[in-house]
C-alpha positions as CSV (number, residue, x, y, z in Angstrom):
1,X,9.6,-21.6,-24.7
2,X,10.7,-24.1,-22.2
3,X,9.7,-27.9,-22.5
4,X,8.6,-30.2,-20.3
5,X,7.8,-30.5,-16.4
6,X,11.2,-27.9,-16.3
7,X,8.7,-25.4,-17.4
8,X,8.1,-23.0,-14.3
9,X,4.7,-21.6,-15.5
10,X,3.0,-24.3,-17.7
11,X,0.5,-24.7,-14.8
12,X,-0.1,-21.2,-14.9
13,X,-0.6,-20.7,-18.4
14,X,-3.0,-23.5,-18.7
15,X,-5.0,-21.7,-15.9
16,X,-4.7,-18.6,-17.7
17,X,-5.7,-20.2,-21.1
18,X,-8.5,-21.9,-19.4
19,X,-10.3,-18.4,-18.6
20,X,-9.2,-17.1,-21.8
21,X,-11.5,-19.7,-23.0
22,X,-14.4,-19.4,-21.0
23,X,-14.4,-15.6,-21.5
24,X,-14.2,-16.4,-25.5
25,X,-15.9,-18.7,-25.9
26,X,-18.1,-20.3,-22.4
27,X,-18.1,-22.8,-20.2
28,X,-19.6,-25.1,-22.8
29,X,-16.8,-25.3,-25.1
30,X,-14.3,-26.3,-22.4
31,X,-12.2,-29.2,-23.0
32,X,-8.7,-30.2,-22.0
33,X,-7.6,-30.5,-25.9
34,X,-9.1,-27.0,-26.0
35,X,-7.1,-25.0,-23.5
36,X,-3.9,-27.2,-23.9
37,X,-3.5,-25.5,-27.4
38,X,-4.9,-22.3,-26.3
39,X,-1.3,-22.7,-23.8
40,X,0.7,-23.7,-26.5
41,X,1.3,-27.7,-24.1
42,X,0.9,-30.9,-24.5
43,X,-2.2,-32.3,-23.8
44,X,-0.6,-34.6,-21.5
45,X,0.3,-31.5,-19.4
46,X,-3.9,-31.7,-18.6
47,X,-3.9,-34.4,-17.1
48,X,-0.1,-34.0,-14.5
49,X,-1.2,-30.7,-13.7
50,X,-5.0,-31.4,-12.7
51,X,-7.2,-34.2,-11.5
52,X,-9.8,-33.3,-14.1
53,X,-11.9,-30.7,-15.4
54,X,-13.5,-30.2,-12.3
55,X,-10.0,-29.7,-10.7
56,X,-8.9,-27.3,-13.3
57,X,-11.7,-25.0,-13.5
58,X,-12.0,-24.4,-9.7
59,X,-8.3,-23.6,-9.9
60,X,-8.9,-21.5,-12.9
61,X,-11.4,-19.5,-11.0
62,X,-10.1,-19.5,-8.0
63,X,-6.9,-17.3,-9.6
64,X,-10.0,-14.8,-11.2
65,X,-11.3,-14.4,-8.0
66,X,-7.8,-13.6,-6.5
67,X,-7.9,-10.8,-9.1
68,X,-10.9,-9.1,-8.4
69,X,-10.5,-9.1,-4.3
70,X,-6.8,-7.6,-5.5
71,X,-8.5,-4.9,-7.2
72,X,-10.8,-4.3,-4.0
73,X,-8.0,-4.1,-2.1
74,X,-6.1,-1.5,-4.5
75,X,-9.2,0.6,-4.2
76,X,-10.1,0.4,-0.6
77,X,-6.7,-0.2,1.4
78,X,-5.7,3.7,1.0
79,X,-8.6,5.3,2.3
80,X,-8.2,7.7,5.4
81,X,-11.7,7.8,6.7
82,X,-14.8,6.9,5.7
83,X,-15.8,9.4,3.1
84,X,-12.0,8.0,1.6
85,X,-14.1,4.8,1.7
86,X,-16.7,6.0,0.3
87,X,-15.4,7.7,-2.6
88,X,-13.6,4.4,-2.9
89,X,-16.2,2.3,-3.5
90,X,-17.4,4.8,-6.0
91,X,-14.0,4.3,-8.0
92,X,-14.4,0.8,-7.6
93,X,-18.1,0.3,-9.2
94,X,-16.3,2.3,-12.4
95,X,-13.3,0.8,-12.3
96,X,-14.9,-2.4,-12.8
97,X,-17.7,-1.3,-15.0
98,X,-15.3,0.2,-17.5
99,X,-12.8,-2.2,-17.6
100,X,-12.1,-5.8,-19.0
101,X,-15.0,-7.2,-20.6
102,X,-13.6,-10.5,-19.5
103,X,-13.6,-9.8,-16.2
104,X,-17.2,-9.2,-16.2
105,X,-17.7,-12.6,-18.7
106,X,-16.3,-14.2,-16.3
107,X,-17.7,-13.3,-12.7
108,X,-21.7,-14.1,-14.8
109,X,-20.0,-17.2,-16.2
110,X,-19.0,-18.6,-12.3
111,X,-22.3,-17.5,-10.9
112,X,-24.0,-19.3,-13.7
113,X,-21.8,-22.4,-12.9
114,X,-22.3,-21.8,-8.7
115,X,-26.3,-21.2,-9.5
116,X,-26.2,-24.8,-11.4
117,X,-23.7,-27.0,-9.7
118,X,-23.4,-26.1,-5.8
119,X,-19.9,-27.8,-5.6
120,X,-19.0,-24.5,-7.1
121,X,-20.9,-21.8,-4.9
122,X,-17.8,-22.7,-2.1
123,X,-15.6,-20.4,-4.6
124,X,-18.3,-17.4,-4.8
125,X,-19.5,-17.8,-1.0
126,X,-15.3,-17.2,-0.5
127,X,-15.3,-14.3,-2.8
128,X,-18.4,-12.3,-1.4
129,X,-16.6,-13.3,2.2
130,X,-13.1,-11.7,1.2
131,X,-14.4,-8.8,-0.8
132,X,-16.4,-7.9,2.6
133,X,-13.0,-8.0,4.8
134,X,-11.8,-5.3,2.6
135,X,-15.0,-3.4,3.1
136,X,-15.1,-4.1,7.0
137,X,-11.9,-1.9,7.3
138,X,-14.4,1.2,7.0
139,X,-18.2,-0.2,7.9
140,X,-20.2,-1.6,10.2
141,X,-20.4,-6.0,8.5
142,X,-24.4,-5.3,7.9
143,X,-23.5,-2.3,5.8
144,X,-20.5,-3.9,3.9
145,X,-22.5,-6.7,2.9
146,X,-24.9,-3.8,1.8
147,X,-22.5,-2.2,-0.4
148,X,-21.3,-5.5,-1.8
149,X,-23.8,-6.1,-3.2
150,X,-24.9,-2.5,-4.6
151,X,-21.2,-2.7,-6.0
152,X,-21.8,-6.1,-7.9
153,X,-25.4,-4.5,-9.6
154,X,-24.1,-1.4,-9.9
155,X,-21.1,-2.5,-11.6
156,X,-23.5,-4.8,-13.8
157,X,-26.1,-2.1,-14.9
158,X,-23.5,-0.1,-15.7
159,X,-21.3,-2.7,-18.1
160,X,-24.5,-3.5,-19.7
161,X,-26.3,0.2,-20.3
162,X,-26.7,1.9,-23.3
163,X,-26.2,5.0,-21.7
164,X,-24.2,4.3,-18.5
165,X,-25.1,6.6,-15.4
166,X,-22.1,8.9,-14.2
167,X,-20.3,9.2,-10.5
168,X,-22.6,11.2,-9.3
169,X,-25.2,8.4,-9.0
170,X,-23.2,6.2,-7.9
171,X,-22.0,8.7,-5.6
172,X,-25.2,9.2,-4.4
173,X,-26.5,5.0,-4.0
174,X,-23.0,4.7,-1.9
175,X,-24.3,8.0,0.3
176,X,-27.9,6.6,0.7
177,X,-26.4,3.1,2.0
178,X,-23.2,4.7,4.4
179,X,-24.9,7.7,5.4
180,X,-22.3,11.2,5.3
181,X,-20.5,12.6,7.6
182,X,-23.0,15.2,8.7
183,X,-25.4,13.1,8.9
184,X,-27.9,10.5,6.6
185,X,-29.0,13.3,4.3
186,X,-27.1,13.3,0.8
187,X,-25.1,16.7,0.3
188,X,-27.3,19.1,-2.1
189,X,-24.5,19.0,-4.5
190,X,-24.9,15.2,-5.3
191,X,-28.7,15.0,-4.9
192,X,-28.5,18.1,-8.0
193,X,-25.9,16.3,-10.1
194,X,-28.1,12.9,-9.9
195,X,-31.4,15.2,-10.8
196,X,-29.9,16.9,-13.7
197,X,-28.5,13.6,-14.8
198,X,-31.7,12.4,-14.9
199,X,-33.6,15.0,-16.4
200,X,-30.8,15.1,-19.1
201,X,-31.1,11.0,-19.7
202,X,-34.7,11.6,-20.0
203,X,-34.4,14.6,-22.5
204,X,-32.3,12.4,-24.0
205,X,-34.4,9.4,-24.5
């Protein structure tokens, strides 16, 4: 491993380290002496690379937030048409839902941090701002801040459930929100699939 400031990604490891951390372990047990062994540095390294801990964790999740706009972008950028979109943001909610557990630590950990400390609610107000470009490629702004938002609780509900619900309800919030081609009435097919879903979680429970 390369030593000293002729190390081309110390800065990005200790940013990668730092979320590592917070993921683990929360925002409470961050501490420069911390992540500088969780990135294999000196601690000294802290201190050149970032003003402070303040510094280092906006950076830090500033580079997370990167990655999930990225990953709405990878969903949304090659849709066609609408119902592309559509289905898109349907791939999206379980994409994220069944994916890293850190990423999902993470996004509760920086609202927790925004919700506390409004220094920090520049980097979601940023996040909600960019991941609403992506969605204003295909909708009207009042309905992409719409779906934001069902895609944040959705995604949520779904990390968190016992029994997560399948596509087809998802299928079906995205529908009720963006309307259908033909029209704002959910296709028969989806409004059956959600019904027997239904009956089948409550059969179940």
């Amino acid at each position: 491993m390369a030593t000293g400031y002729t190390d081309p990604r110390r800065r990005e490891r200790i940013l990668d380290a730092t979320l590592d951390l917070i993921a683990d372990e929360g925002i409470a047990r961050v501490s420069h002496r911390r992540i500088a062994s969780r990135a294999g540095v000196p601690l000294g390294s802290m201190t050149y690379h970032f003003e402070g801990i303040d510094h280092l964790l906006k950076e830090a999740f500033g580079r997370f937030t990167d990655h999930i706009v990225a990953v709405f972008d990878t969903h949304l950028a090659a849709a066609a048409d609408r119902a592309g979109a559509r289905e898109a943001v349907v791939d999206l909610v379980h994409t994220l839902s069944e994916g890293s557990r850190r990423d999902l630590v993470l996004t509760q950990e920086l609202y927790t941090l925004a919700a506390r400390q409004p220094a920090y609610r520049e980097l979601t107000h940023e996040w909600m701002r960019r991941s609403r470009v992506h969605l204003e490629k295909h909708f009207d702004p009042d309905t992409a801040r719409q779906l934001d938002a069902l895609i944040e609780g959705l995604t949520l509900h779904r990390a968190l459930a016992r029994e997560p619900h399948g596509r087809a309800l998802t299928r079906e919030a995205v529908t009720r929100i963006t309307g259908t081609d033909r029209g704002l009435t959910a296709c028969p097919e989806a409004v059956r699939a959600v019904q027997a879903e239904g009956a089948s979680g409550a059969a179940g429970g």
